[in-house]
PyMOL Python script that loads the backbone (N, CA, C, O; Angstrom):
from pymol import cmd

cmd.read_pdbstr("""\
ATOM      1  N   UNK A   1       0.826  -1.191   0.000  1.00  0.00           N
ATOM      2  CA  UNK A   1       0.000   0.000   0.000  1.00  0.00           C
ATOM      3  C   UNK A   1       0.869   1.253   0.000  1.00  0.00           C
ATOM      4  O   UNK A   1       0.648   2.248  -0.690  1.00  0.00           O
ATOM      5  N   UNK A   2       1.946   1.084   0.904  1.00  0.00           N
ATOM      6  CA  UNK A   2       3.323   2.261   0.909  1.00  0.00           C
ATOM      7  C   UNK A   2       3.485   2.605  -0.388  1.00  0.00           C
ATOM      8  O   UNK A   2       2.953   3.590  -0.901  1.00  0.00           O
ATOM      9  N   UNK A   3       4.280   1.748  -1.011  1.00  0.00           N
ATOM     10  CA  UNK A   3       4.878   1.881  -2.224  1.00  0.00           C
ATOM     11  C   UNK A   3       3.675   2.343  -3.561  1.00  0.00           C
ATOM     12  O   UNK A   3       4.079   2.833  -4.616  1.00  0.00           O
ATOM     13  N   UNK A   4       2.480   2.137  -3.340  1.00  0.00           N
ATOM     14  CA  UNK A   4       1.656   2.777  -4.498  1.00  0.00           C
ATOM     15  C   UNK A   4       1.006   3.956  -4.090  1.00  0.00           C
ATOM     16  O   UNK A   4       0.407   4.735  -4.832  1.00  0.00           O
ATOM     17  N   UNK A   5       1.178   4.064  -2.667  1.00  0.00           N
ATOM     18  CA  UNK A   5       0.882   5.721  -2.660  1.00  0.00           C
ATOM     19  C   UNK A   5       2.372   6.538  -2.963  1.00  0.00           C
ATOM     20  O   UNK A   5       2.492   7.660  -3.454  1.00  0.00           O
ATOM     21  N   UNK A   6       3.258   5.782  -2.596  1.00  0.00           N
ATOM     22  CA  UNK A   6       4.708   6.919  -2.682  1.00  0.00           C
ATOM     23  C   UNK A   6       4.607   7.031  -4.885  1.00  0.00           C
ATOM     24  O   UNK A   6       4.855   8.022  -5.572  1.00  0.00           O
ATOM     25  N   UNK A   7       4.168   5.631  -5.361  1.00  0.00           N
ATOM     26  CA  UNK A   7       4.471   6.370  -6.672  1.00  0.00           C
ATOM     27  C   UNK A   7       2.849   6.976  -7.542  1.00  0.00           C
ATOM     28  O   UNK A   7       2.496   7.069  -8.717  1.00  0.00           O
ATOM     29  N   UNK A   8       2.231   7.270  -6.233  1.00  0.00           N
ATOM     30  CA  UNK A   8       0.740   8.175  -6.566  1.00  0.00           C
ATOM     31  C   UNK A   8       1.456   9.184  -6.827  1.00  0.00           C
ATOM     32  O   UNK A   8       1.747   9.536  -7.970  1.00  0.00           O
ATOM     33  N   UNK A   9       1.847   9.810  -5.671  1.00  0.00           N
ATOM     34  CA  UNK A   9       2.780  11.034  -4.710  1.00  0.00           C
ATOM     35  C   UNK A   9       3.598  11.574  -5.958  1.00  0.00           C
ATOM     36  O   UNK A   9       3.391  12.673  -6.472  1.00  0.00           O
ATOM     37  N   UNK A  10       4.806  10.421  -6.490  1.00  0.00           N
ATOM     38  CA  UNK A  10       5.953  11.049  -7.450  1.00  0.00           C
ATOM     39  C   UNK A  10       4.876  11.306  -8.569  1.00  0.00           C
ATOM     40  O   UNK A  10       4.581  12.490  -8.405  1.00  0.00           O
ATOM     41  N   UNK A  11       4.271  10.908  -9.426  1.00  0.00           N
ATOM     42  CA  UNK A  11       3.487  10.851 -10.231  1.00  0.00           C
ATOM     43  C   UNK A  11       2.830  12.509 -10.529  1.00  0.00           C
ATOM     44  O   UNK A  11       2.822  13.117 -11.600  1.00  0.00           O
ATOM     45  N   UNK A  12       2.281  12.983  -9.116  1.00  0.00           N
ATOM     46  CA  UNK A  12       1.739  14.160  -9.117  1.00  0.00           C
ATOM     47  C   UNK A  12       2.858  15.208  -9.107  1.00  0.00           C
ATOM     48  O   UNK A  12       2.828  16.284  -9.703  1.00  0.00           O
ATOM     49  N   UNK A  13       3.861  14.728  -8.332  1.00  0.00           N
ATOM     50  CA  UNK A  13       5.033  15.829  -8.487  1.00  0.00           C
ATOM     51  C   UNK A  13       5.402  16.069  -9.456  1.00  0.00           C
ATOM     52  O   UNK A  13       5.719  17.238  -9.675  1.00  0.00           O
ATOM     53  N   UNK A  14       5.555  14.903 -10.667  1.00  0.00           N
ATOM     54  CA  UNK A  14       6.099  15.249 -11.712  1.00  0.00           C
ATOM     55  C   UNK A  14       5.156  15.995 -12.451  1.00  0.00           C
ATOM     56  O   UNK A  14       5.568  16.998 -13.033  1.00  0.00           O
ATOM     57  N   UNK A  15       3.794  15.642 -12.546  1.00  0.00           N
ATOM     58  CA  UNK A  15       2.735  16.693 -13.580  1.00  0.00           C
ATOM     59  C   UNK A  15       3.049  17.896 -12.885  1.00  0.00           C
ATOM     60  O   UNK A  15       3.127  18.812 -13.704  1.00  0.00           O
ATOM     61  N   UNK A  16       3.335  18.410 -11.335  1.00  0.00           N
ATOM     62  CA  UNK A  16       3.434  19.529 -10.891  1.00  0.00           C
ATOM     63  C   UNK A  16       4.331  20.565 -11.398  1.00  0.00           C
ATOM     64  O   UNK A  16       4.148  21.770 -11.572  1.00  0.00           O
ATOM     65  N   UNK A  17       5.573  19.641 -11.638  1.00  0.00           N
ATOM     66  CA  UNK A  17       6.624  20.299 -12.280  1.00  0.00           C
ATOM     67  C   UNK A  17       6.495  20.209 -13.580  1.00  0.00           C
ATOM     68  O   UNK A  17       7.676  20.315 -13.911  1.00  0.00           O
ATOM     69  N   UNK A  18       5.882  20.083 -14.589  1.00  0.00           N
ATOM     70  CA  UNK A  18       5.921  19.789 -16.003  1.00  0.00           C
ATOM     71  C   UNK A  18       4.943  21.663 -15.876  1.00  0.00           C
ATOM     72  O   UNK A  18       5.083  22.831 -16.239  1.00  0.00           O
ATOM     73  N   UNK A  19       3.893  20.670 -15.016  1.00  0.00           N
ATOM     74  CA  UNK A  19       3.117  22.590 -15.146  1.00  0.00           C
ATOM     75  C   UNK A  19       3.358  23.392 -14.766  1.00  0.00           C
ATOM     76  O   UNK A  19       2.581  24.269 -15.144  1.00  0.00           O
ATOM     77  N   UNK A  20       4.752  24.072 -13.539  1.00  0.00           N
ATOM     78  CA  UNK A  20       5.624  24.837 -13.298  1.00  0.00           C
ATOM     79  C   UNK A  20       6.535  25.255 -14.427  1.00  0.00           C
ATOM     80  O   UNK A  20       6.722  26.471 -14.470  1.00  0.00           O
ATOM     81  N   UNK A  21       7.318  24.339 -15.609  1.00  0.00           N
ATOM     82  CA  UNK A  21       7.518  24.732 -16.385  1.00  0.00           C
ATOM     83  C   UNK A  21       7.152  25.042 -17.808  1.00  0.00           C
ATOM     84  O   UNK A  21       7.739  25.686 -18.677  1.00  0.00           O
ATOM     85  N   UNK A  22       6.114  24.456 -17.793  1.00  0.00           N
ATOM     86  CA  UNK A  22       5.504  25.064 -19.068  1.00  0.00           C
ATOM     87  C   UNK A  22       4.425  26.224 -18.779  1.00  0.00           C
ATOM     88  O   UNK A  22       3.968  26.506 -19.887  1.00  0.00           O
ATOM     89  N   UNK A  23       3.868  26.948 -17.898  1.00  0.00           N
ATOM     90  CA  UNK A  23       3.796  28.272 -17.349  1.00  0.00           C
ATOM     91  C   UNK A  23       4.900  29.008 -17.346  1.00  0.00           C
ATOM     92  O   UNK A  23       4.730  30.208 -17.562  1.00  0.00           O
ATOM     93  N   UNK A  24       6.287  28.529 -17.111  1.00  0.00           N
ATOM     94  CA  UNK A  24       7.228  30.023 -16.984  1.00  0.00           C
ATOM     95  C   UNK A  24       7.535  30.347 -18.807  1.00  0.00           C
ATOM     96  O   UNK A  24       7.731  31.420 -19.379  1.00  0.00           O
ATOM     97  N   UNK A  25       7.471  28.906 -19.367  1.00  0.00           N
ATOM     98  CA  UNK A  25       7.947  29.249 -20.774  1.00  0.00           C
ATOM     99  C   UNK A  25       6.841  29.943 -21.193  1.00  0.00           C
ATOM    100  O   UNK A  25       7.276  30.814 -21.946  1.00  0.00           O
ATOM    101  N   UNK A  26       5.730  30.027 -21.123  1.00  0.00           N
ATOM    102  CA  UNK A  26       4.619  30.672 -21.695  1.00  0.00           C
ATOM    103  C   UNK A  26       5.021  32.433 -20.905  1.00  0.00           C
ATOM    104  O   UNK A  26       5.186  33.483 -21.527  1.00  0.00           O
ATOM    105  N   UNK A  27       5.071  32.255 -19.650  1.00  0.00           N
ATOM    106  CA  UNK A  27       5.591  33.718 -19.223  1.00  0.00           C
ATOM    107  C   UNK A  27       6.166  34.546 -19.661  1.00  0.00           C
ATOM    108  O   UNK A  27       5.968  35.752 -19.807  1.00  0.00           O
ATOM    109  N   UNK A  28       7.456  33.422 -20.050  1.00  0.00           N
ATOM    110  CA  UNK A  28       8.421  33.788 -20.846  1.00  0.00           C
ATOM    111  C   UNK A  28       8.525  34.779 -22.312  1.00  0.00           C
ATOM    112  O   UNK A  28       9.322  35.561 -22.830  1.00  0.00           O
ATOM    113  N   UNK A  29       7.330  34.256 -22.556  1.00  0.00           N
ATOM    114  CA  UNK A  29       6.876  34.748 -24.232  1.00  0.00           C
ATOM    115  C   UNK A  29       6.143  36.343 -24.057  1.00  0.00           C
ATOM    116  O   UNK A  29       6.024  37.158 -24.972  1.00  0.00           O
ATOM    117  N   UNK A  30       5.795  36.488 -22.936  1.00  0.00           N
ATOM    118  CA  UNK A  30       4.612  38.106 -22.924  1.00  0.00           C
ATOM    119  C   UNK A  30       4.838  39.247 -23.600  1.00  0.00           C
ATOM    120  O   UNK A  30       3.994  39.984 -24.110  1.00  0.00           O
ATOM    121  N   UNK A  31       6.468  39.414 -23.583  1.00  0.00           N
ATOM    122  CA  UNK A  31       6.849  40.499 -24.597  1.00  0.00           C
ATOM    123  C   UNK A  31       7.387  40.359 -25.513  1.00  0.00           C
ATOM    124  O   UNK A  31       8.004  41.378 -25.823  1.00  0.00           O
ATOM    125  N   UNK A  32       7.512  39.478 -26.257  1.00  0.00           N
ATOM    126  CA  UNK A  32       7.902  38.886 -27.760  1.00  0.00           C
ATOM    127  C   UNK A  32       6.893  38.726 -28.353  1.00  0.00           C
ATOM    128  O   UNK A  32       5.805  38.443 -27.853  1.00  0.00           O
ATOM    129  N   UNK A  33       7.244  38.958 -29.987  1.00  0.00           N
ATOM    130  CA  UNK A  33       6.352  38.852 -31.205  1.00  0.00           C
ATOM    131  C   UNK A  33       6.106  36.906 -31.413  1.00  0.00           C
ATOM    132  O   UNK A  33       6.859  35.952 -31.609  1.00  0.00           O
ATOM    133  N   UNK A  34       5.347  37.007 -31.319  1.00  0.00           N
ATOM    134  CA  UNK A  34       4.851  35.592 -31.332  1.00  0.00           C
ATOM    135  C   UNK A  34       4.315  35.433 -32.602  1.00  0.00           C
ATOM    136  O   UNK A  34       4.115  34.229 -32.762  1.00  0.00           O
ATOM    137  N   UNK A  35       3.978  36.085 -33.609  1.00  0.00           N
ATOM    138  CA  UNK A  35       3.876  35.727 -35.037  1.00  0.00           C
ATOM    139  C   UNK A  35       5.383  35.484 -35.124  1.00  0.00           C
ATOM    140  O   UNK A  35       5.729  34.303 -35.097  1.00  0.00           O
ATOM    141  N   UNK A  36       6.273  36.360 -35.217  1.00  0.00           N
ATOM    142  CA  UNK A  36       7.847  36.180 -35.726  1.00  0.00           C
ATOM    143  C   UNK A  36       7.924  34.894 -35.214  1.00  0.00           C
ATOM    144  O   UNK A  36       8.220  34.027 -36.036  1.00  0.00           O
ATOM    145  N   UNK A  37       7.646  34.386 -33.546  1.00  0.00           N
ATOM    146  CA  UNK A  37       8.460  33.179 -33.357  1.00  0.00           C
ATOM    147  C   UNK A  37       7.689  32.030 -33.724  1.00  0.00           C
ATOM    148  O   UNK A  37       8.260  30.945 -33.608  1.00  0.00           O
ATOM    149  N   UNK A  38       6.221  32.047 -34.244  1.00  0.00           N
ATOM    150  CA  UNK A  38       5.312  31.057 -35.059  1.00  0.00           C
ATOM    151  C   UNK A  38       5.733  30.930 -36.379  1.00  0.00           C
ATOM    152  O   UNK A  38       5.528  29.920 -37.052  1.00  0.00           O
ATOM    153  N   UNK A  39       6.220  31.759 -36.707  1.00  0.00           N
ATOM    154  CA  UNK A  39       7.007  31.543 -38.413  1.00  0.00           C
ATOM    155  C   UNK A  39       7.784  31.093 -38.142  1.00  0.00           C
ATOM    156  O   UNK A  39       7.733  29.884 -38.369  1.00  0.00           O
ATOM    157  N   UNK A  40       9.125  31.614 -37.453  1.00  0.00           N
ATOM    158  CA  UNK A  40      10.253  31.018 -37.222  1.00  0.00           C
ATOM    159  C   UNK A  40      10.232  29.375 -37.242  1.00  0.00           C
ATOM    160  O   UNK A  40      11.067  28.601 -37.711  1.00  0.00           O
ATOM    161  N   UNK A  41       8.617  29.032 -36.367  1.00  0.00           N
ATOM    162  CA  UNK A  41       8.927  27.267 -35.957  1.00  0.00           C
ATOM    163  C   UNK A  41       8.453  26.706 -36.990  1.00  0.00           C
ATOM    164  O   UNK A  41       8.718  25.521 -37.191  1.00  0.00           O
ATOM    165  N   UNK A  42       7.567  27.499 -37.964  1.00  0.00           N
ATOM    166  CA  UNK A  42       6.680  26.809 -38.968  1.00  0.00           C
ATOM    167  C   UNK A  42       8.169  26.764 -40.370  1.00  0.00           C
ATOM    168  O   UNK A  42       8.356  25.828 -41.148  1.00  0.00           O
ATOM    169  N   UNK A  43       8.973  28.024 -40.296  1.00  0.00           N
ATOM    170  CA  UNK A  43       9.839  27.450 -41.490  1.00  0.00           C
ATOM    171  C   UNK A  43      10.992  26.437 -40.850  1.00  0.00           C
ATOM    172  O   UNK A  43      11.810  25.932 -41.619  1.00  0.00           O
ATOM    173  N   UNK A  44      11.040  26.145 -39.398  1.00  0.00           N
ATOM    174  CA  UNK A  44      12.241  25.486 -39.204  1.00  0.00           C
ATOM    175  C   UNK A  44      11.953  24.021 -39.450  1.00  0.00           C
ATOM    176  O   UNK A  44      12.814  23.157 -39.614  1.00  0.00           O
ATOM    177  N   UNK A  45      10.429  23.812 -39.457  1.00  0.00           N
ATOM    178  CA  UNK A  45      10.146  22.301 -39.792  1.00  0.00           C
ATOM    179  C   UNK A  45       9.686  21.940 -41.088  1.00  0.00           C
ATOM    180  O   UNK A  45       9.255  20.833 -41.411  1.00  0.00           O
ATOM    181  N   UNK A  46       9.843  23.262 -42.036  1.00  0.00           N
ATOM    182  CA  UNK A  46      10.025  22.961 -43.481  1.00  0.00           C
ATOM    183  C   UNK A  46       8.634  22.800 -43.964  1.00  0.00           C
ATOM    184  O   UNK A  46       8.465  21.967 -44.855  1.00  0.00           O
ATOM    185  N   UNK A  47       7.458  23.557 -43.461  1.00  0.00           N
ATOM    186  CA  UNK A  47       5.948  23.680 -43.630  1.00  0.00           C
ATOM    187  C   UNK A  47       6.212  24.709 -44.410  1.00  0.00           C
ATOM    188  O   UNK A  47       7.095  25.567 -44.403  1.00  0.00           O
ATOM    189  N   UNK A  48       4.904  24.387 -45.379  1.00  0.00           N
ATOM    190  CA  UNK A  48       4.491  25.749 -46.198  1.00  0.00           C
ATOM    191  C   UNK A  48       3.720  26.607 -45.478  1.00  0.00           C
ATOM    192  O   UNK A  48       2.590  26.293 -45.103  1.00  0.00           O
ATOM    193  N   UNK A  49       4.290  27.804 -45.218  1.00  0.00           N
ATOM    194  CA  UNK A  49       3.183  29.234 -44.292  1.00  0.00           C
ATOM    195  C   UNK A  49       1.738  29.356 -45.029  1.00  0.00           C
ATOM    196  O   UNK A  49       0.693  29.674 -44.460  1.00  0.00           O
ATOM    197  N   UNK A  50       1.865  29.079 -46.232  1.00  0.00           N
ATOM    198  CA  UNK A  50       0.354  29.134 -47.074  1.00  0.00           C
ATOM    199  C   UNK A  50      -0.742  27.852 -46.424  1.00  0.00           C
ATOM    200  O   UNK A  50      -1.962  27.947 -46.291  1.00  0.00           O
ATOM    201  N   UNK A  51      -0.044  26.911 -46.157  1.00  0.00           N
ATOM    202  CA  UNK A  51      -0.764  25.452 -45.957  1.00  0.00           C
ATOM    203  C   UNK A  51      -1.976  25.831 -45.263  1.00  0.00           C
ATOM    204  O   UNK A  51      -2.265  27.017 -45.105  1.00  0.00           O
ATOM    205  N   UNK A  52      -2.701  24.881 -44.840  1.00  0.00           N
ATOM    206  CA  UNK A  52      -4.119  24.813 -44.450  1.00  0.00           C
ATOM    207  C   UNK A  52      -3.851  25.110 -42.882  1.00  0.00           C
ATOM    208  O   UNK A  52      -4.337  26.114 -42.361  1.00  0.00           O
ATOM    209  N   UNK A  53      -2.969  24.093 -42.073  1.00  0.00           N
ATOM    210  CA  UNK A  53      -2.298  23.981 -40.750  1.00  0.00           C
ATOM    211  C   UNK A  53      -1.558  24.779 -40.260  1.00  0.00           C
ATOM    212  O   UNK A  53      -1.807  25.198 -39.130  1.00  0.00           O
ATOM    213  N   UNK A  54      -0.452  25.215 -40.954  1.00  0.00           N
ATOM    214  CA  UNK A  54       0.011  26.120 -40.867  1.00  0.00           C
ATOM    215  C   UNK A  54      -0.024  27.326 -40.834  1.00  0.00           C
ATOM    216  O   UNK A  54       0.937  28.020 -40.501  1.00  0.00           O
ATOM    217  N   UNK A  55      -1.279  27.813 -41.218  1.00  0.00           N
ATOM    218  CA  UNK A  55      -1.896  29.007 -41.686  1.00  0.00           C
ATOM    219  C   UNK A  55      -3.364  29.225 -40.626  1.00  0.00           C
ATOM    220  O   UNK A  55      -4.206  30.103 -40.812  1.00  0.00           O
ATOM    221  N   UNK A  56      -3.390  28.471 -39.807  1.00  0.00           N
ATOM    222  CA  UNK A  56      -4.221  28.535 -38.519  1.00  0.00           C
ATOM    223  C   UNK A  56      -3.363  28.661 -37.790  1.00  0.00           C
ATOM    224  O   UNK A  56      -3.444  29.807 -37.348  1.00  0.00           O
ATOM    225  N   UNK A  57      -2.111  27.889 -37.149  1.00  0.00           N
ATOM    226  CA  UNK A  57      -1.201  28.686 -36.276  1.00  0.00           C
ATOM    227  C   UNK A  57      -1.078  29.828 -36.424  1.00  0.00           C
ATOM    228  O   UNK A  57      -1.770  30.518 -35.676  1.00  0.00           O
ATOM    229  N   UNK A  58      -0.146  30.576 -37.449  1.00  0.00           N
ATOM    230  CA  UNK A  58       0.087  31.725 -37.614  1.00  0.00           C
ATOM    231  C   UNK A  58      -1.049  32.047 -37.328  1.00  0.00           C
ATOM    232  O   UNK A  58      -1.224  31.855 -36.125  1.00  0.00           O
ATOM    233  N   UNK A  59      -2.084  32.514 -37.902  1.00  0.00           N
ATOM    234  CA  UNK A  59      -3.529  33.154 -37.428  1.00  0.00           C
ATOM    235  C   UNK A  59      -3.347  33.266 -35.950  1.00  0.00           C
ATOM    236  O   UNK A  59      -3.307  34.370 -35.408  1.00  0.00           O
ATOM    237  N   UNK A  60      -3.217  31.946 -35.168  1.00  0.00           N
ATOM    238  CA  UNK A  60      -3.865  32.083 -34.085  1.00  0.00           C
ATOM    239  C   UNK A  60      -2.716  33.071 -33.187  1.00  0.00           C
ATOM    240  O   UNK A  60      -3.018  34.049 -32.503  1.00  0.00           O
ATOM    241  N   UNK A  61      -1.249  32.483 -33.417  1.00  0.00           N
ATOM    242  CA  UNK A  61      -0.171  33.127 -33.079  1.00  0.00           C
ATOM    243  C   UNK A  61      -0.627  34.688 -33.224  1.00  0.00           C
ATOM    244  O   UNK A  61      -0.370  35.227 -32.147  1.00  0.00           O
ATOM    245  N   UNK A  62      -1.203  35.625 -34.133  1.00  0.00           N
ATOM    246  CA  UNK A  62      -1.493  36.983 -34.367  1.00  0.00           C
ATOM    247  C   UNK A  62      -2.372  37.000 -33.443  1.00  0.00           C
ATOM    248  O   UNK A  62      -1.932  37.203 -32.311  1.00  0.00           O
ATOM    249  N   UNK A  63      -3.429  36.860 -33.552  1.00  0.00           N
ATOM    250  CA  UNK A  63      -4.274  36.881 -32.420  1.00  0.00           C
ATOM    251  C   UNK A  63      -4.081  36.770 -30.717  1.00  0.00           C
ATOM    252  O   UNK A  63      -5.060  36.878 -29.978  1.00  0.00           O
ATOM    253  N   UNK A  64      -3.141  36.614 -30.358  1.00  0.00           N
ATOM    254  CA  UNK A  64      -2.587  36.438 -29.206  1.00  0.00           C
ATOM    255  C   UNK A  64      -2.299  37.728 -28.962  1.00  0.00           C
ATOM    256  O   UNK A  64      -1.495  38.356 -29.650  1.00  0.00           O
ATOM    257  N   UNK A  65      -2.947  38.235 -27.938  1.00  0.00           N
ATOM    258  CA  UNK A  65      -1.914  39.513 -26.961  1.00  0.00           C
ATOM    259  C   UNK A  65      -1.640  39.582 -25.886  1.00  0.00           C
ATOM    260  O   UNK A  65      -2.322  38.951 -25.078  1.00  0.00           O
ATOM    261  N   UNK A  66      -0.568  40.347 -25.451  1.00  0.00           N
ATOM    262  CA  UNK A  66       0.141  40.029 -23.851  1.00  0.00           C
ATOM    263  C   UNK A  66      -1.293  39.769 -23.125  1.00  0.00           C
ATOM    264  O   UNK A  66      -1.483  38.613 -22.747  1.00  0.00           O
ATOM    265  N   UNK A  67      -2.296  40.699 -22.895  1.00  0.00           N
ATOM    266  CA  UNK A  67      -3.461  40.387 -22.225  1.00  0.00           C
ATOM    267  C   UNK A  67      -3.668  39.193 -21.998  1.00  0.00           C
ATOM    268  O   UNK A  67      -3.177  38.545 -21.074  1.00  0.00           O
ATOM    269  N   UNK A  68      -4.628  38.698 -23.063  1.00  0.00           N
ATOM    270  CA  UNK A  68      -4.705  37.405 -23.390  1.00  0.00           C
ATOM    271  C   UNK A  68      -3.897  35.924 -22.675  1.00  0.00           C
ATOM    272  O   UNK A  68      -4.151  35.013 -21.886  1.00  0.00           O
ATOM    273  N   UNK A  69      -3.065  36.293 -23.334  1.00  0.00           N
ATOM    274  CA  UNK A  69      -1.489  35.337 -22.997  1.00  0.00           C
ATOM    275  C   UNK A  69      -1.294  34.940 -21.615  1.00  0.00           C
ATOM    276  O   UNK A  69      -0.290  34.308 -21.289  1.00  0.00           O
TER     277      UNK A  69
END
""", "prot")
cmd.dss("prot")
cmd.show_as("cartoon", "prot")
cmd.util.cbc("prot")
cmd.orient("prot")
């Protein structure tokens, strides 16, 4: 019974910390152009910016403001 609550326990720590850091990286972003860095990721993986998928990121990336964010 010990041992499956201790790896209940680690289990939650780790989602705790996954969502500690993916909140600061999002923090991270409040005063940066987030279209520039949505292009940036869309040409580094060799997508067409016109595409169907690609062209809803960007969208949504514009639409984003510090507010928001």
């Amino acid at each position: 019974m010990s041992r499956t609550i201790r790896a209940v326990a680690a289990f939650e720590a780790l989602k705790g910390a996954v969502v500690l850091l993916a909140s600061s990286a999002v923090l991270s972003l409040a005063h940066r152009d987030l279209h520039a860095l949505a292009l940036a990721l869309v040409e580094h993986t060799h997508l067409n910016p016109a595409s169907h998928y690609p062209q809803i990121f960007l969208d949504a990336a514009t639409r984003v403001h510090d507010a928001r964010l």
